[in-house]
One Martini backbone bead per residue (centre of mass of N, CA, C, O) as a GRO file, in nm:
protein
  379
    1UNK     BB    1  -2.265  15.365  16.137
    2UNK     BB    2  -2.074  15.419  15.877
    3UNK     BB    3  -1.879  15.715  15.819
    4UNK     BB    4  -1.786  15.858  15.465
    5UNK     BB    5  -1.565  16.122  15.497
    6UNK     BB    6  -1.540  16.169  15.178
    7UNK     BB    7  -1.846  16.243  15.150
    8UNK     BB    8  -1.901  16.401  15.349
    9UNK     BB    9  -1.742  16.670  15.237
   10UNK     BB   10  -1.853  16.632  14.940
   11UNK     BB   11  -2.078  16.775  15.015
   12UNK     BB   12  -2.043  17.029  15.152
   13UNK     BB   13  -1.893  17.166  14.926
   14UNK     BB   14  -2.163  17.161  14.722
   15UNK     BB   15  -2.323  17.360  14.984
   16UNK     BB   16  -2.142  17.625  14.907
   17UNK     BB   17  -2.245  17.638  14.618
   18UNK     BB   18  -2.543  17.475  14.691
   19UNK     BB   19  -2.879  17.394  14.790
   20UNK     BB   20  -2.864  17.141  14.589
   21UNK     BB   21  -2.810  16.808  14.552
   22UNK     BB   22  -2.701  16.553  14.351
   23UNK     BB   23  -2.758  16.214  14.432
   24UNK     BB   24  -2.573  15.930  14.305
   25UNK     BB   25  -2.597  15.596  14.171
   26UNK     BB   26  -2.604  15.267  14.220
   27UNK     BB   27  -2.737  15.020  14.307
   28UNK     BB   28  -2.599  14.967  14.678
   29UNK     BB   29  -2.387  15.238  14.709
   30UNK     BB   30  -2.530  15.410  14.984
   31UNK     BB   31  -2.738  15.687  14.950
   32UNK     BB   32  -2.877  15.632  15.191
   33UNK     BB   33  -2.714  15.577  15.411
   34UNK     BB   34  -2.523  15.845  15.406
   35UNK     BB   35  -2.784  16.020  15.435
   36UNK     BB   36  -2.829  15.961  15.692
   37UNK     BB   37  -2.573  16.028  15.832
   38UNK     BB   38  -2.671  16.339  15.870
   39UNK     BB   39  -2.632  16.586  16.096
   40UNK     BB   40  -2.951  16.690  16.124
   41UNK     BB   41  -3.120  16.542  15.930
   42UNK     BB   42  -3.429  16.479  15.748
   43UNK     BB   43  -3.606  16.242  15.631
   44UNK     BB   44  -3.766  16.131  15.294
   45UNK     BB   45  -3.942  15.855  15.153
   46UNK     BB   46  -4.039  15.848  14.804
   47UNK     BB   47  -4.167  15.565  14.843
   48UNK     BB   48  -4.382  15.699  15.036
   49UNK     BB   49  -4.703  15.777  15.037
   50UNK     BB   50  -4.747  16.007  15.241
   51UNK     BB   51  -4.537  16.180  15.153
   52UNK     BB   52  -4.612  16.230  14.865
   53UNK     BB   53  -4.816  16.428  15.043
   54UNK     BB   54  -4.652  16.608  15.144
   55UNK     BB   55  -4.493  16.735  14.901
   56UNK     BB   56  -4.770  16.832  14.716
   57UNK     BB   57  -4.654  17.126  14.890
   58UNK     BB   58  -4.381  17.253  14.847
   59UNK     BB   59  -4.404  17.520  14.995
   60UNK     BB   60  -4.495  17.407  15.255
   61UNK     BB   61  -4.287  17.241  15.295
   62UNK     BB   62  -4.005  17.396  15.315
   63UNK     BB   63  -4.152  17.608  15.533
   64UNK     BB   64  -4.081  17.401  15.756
   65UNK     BB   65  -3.742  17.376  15.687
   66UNK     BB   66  -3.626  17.631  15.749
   67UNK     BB   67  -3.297  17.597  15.779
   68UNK     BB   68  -3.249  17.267  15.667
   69UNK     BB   69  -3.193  16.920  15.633
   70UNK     BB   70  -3.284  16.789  15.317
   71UNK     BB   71  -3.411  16.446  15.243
   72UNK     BB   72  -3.464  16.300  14.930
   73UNK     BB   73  -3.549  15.998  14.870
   74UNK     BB   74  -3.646  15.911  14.558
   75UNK     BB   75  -3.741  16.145  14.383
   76UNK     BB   76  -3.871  16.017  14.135
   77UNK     BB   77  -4.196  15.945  14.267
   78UNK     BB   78  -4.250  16.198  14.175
   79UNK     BB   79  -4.433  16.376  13.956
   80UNK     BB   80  -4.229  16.676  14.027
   81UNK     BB   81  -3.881  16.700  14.109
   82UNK     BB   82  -3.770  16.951  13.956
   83UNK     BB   83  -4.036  17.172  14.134
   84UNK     BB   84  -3.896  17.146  14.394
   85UNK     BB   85  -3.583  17.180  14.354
   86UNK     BB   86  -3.664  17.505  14.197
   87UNK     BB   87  -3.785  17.625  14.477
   88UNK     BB   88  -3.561  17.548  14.671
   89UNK     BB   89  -3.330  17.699  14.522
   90UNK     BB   90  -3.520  18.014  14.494
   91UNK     BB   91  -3.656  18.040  14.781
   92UNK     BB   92  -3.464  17.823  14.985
   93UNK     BB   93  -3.156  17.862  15.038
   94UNK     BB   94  -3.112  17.755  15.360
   95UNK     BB   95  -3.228  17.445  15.268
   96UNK     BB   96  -3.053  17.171  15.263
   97UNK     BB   97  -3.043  16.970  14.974
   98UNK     BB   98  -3.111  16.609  14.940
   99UNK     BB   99  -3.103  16.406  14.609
  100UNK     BB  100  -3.206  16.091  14.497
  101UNK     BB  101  -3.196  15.858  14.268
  102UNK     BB  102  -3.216  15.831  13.934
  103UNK     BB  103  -2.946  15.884  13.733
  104UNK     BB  104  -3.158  15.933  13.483
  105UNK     BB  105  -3.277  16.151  13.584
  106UNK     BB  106  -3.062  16.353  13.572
  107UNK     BB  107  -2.965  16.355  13.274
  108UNK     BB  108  -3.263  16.468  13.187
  109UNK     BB  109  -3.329  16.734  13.053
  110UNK     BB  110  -3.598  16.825  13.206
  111UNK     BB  111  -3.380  16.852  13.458
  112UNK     BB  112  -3.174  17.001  13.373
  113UNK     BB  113  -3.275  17.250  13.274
  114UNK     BB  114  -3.411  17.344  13.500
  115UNK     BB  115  -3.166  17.311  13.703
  116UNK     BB  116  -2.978  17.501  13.596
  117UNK     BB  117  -2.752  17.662  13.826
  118UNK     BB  118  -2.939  17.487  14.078
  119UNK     BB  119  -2.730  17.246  14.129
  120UNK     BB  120  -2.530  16.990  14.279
  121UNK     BB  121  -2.339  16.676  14.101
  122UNK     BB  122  -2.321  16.370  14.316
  123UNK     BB  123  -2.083  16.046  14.245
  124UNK     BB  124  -2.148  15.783  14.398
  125UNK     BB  125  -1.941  15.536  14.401
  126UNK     BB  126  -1.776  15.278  14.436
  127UNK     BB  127  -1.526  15.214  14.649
  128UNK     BB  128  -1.241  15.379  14.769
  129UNK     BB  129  -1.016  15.438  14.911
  130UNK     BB  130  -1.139  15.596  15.191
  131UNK     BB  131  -1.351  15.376  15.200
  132UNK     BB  132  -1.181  15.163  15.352
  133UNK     BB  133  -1.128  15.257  15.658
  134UNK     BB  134  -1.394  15.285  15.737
  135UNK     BB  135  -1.406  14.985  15.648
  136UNK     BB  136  -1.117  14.875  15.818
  137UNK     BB  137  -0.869  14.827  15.553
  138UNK     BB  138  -0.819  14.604  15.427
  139UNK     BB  139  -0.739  14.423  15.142
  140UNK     BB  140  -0.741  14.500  14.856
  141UNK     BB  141  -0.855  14.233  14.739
  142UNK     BB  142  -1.102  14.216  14.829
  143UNK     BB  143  -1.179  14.489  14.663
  144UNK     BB  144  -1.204  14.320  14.400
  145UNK     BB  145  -1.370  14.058  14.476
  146UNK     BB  146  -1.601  14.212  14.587
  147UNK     BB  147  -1.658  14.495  14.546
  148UNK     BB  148  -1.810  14.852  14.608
  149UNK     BB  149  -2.022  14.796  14.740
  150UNK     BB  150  -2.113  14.713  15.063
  151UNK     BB  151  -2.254  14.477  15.123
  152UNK     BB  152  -2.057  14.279  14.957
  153UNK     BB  153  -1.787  14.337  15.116
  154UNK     BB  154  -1.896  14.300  15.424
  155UNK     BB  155  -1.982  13.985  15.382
  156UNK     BB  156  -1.889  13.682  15.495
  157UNK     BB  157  -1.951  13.581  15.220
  158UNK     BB  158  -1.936  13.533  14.901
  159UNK     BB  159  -2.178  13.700  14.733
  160UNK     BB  160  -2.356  13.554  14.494
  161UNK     BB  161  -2.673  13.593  14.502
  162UNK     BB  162  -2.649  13.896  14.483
  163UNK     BB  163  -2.575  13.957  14.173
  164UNK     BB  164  -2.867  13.849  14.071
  165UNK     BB  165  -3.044  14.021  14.261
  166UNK     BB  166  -2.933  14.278  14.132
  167UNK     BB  167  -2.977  14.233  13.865
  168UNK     BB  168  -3.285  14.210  13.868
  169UNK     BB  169  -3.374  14.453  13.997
  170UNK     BB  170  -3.255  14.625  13.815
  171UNK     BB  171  -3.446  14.563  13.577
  172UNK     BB  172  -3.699  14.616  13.723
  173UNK     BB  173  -3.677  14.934  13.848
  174UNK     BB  174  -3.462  14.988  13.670
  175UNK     BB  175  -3.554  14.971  13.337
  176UNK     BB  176  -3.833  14.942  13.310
  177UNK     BB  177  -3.949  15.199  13.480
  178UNK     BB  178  -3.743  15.416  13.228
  179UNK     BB  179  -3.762  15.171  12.950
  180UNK     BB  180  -3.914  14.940  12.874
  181UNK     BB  181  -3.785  14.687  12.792
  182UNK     BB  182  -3.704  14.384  12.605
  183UNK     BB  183  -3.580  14.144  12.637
  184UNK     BB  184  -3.394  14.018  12.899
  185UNK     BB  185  -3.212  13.787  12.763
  186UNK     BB  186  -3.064  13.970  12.600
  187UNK     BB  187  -2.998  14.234  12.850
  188UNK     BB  188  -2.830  14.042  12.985
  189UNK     BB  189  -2.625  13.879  12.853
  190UNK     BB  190  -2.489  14.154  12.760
  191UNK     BB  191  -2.397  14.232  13.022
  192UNK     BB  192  -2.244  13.976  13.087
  193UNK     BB  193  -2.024  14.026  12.819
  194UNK     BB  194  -1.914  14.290  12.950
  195UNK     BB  195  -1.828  14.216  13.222
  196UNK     BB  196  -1.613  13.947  13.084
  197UNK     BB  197  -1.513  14.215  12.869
  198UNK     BB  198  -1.372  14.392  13.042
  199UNK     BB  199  -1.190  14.655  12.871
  200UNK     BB  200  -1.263  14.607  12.592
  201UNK     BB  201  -1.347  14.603  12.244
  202UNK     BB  202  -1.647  14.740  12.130
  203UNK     BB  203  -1.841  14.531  11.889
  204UNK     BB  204  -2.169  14.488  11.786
  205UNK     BB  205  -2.187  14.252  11.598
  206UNK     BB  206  -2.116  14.058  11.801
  207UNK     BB  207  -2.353  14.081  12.009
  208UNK     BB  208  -2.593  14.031  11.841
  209UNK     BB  209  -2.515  13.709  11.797
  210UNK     BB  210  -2.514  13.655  12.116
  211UNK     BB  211  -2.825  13.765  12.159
  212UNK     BB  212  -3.039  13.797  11.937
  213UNK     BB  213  -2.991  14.068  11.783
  214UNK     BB  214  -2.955  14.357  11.702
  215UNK     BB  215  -2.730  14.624  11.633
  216UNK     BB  216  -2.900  14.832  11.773
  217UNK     BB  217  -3.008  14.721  12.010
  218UNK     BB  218  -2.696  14.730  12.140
  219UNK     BB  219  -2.687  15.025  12.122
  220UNK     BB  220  -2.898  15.074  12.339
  221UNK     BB  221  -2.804  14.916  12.563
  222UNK     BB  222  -2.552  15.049  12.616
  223UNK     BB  223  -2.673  15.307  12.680
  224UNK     BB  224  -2.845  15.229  12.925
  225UNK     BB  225  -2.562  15.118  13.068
  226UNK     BB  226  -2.468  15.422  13.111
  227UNK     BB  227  -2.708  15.592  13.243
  228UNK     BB  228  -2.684  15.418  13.505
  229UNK     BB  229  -2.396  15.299  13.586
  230UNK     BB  230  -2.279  14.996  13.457
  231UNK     BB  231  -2.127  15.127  13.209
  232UNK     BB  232  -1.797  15.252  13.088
  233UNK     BB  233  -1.749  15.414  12.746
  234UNK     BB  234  -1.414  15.475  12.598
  235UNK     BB  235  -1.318  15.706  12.413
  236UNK     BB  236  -1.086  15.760  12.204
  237UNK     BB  237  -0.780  15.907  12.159
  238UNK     BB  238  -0.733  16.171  11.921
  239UNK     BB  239  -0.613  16.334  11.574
  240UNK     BB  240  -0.680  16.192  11.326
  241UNK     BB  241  -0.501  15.942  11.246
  242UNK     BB  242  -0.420  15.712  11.089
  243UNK     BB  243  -0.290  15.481  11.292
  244UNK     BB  244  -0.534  15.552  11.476
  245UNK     BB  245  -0.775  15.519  11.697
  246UNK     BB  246  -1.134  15.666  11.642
  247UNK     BB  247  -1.365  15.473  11.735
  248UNK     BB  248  -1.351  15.236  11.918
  249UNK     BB  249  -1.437  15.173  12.206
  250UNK     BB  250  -1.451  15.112  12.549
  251UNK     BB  251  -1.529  14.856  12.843
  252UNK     BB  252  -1.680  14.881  13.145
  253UNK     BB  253  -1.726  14.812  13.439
  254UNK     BB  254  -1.840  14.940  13.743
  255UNK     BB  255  -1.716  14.647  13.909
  256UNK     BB  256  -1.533  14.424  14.013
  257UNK     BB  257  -1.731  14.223  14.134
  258UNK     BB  258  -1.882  14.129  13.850
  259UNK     BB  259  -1.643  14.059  13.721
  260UNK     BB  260  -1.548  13.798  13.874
  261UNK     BB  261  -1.820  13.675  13.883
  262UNK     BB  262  -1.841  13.636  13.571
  263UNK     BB  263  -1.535  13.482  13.584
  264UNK     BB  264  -1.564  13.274  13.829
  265UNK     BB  265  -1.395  13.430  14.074
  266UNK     BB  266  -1.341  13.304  14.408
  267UNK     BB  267  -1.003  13.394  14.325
  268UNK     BB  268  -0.724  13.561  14.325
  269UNK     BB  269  -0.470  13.592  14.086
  270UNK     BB  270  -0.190  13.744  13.992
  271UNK     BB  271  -0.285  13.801  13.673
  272UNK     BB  272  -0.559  13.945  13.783
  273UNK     BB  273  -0.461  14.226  13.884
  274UNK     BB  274  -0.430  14.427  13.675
  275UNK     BB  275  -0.718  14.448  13.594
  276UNK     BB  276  -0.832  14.543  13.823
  277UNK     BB  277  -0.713  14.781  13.882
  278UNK     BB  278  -0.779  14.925  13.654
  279UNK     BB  279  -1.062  14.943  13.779
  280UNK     BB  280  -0.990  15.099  14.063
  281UNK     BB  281  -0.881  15.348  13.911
  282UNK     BB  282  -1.104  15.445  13.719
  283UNK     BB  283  -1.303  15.494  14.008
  284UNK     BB  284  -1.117  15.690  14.143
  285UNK     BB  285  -1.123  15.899  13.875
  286UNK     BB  286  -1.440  15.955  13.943
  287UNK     BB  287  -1.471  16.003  14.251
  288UNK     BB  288  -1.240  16.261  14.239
  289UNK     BB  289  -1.324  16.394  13.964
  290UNK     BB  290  -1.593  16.379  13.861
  291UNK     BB  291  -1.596  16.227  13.570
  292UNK     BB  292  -1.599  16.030  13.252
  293UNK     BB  293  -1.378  16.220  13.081
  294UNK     BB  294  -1.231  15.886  12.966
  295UNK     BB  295  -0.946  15.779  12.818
  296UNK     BB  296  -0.797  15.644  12.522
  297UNK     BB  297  -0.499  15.469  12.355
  298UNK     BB  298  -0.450  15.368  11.994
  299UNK     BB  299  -0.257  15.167  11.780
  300UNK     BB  300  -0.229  14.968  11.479
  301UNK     BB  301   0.041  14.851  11.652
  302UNK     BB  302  -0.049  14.773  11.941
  303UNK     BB  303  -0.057  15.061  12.090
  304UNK     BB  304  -0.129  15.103  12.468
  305UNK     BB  305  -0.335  15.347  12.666
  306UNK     BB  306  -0.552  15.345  12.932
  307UNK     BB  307  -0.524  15.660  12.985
  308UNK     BB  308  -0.696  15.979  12.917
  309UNK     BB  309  -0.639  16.304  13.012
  310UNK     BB  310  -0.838  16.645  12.956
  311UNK     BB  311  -0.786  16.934  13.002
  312UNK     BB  312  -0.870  17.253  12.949
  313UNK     BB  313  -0.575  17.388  12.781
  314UNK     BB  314  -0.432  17.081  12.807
  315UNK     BB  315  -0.274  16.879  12.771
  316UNK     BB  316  -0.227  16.528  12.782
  317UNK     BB  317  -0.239  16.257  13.023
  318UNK     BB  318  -0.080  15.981  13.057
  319UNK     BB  319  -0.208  15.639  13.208
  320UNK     BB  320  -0.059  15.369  13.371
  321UNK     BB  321  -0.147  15.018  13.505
  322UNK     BB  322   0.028  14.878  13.751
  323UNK     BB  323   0.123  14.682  14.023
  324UNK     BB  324   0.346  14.682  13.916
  325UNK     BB  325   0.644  14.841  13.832
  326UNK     BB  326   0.794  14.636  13.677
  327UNK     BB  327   0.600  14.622  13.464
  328UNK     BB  328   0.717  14.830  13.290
  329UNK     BB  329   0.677  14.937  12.912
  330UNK     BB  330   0.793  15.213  12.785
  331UNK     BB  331   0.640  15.201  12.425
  332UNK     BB  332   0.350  15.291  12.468
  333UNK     BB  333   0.440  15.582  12.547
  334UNK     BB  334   0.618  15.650  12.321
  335UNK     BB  335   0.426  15.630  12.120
  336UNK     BB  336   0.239  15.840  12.162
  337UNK     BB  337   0.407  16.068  12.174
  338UNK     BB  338   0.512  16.069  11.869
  339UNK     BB  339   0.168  16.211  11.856
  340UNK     BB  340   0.174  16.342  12.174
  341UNK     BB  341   0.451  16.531  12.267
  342UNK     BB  342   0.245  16.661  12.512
  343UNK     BB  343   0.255  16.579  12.879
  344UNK     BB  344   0.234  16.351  13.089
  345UNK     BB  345   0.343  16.093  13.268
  346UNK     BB  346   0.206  15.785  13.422
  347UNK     BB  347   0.278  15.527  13.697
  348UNK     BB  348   0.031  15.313  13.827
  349UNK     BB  349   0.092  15.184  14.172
  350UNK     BB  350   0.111  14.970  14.448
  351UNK     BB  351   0.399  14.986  14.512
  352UNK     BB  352   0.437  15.243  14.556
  353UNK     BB  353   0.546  15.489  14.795
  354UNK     BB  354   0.752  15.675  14.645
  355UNK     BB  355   0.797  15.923  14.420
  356UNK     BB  356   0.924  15.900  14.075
  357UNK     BB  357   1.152  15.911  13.787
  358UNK     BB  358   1.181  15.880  13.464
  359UNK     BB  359   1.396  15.801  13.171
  360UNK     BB  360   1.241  15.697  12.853
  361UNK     BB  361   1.324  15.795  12.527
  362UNK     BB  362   1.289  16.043  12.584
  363UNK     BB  363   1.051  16.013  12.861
  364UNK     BB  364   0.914  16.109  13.092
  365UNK     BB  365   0.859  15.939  13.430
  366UNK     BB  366   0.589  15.886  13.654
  367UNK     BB  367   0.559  15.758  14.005
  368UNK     BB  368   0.273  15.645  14.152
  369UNK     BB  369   0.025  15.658  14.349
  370UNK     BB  370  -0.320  15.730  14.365
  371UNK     BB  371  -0.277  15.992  14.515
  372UNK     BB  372  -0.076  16.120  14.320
  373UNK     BB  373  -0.233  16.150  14.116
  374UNK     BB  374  -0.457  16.285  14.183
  375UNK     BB  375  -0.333  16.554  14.234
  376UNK     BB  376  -0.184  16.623  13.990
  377UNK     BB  377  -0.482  16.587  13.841
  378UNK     BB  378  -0.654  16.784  14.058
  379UNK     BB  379  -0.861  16.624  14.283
   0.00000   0.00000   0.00000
């Protein structure tokens, strides 16, 4: 069993915090191997019928792991996980869990409030950086072009039925049973049109006519594939100044391999690495800053910056995403700056070795690799 080294830190960090952890990610992104993996935790899979009778007694079940490290693997299976692991929050704090589950039980309300100041919540991504070495370390296209599952990266050759088997899965286990959503071709559709668009400007009334659906429809479809953490979808920084877009949104596959596989490519061409970066960099700063209010940046006159970060209290940092630093073409960070003239300026290249400066049209921008920005950026 491979070992996730920069998350199995980010665990023990967490618990540092919190006895109680809420582990997210996409469906095979991992949650379960990792959780096995942790030195002396008991496992415990609450889609057992056993399990969840055992369970059934929060207080005795937890007194029996006093001061041990417990998995509650798919915890969303149980009738009420909010108040066990508010028991366990509140009661058993020297018990450290570890809880995985649904996405969107996370997000919901009634867990949230629950749970308010009682759980940190760490959200395992498709791999980054980190988790390249420990899986051997290949060469990056291979992670573009596989995408970040570990099971698909690993696949003895590019597994083309896992991606339809992962979306059907998908559909069945978490669409139906959080959402039972209708129109299944309608939803897959629009799924695989943003997986093909992705990174591009999205515009409901176009996939409305493409799904035949309505124009709500495609808003609900949408609102559902980010709370599940199937697509990212970043809103415009502005100012509300009449030049810059202000309302249409950007969206993101969650994984460069549905990328690759949705449009066909069973092999990377040098055209194709741009953009495929551009989401590997999206992931890292995900994996690395656990957020994803990251947002994008347009004006009327198509100057366009791919991510704009903005801490509470700081200006914001303007981030282009480019495979090689050669293709950097400083307008569109000047065209920013004259409109938010205060913050950072990077551009991160694959090719950077060492970090430096240029000035380009009195504009400061540093050069650096992707461990670069992320230190920069406080991650």
């Amino acid at each position: 069993m491979r070992k996730r080294h920069f998350w199995l830190k980010a665990l023990d960090a967490a618990w540092r915090r919190r006895s109680v952890v809420w582990l997210s990610g996409v469906r095979r992104s991992g949650k379960t191997t990792l959780a096995r993996s942790l030195p002396g935790a008991e496992y415990f899979d609450c889609e057992l019928p056993r399990v969840r009778r055992e369970l059934a007694d929060p207080e005795a079940f937890l007194a029996g792991l006093r001061g041990k490290t417990a998995v509650l693997d798919e915890i969303h299976r149980l009738g009420d996980p909010a108040q066990l692991l508010k028991i366990a929050a509140d009661h058993f704090p020297r018990t450290r869990v570890l809880a995985t589950g649904s996405s969107t039980l996370g997000a919901s309300r009634k867990f949230r409030d629950t749970l308010a100041g009682r759980k940190v919540e760490l959200w395992l991504t498709p791999m980054m950086t980190a988790d390249l070495a420990d899986f051997g370390a290949p060469e990056l296209k291979h992670r573009l072009l596989r995408g970040g599952l570990p099971p698909f990266f690993l696949a003895d050759s590019f597994p083309e039925r896992d991606f339809q088997e992962w979306m059907d899965a998908y559909w069945a286990k978490d669409i139906q049973e959080l959402f039972r959503l209708e129109r299944h071709h309608s939803f897959q559709r629009f799924a695989e049109l943003l997986f093909i668009q992705s990174g591009g400007m999205f515009e409901a009334t176009r996939f409305a006519r493409d799904c035949e659906v309505s124009r709500t429809t495609i808003v609900n479809y949408l609102a559902v594939l980010e709370a599940t953490f199937v697509v990212h979808v970043l809103k415009p920084f502005s100012a509300r100044r009449a030049t810059e877009i202000v309302a249409a949104p950007k969206v993101y596959a969650f994984d460069s391999g549905f990328v690759c596989h949705y449009r066909g490519w069973d092999a990377i061409r040098n055209d194709d690495l741009g953009v495929l970066w551009e989401h590997f960099v999206l992931n890292e700063l995900h994996a690395r800053l656990q957020t994803r209010d990251i947002r994008y940046w347009r004006d009327k006159r198509q100057h366009e910056i791919d991510f704009v970060f903005q801490r509470r209290g700081k200006p914001p940092a303007a981030i282009e995403c480019k495979w090689s630093a050669g293709e950097f073409d400083a307008r569109n960070l000047a065209a920013f700056r004259q409109a938010h003239p205060r913050g950072e300026n990077f551009v991160v290249a694959r090719d950077v070795r060492r970090p430096y400066r240029r000035s380009v049209s009195g504009v400061e921008i540093q050069f650096l690799d992707l461990e670069g920005l992320v230190a920069r950026l406080g991650g």
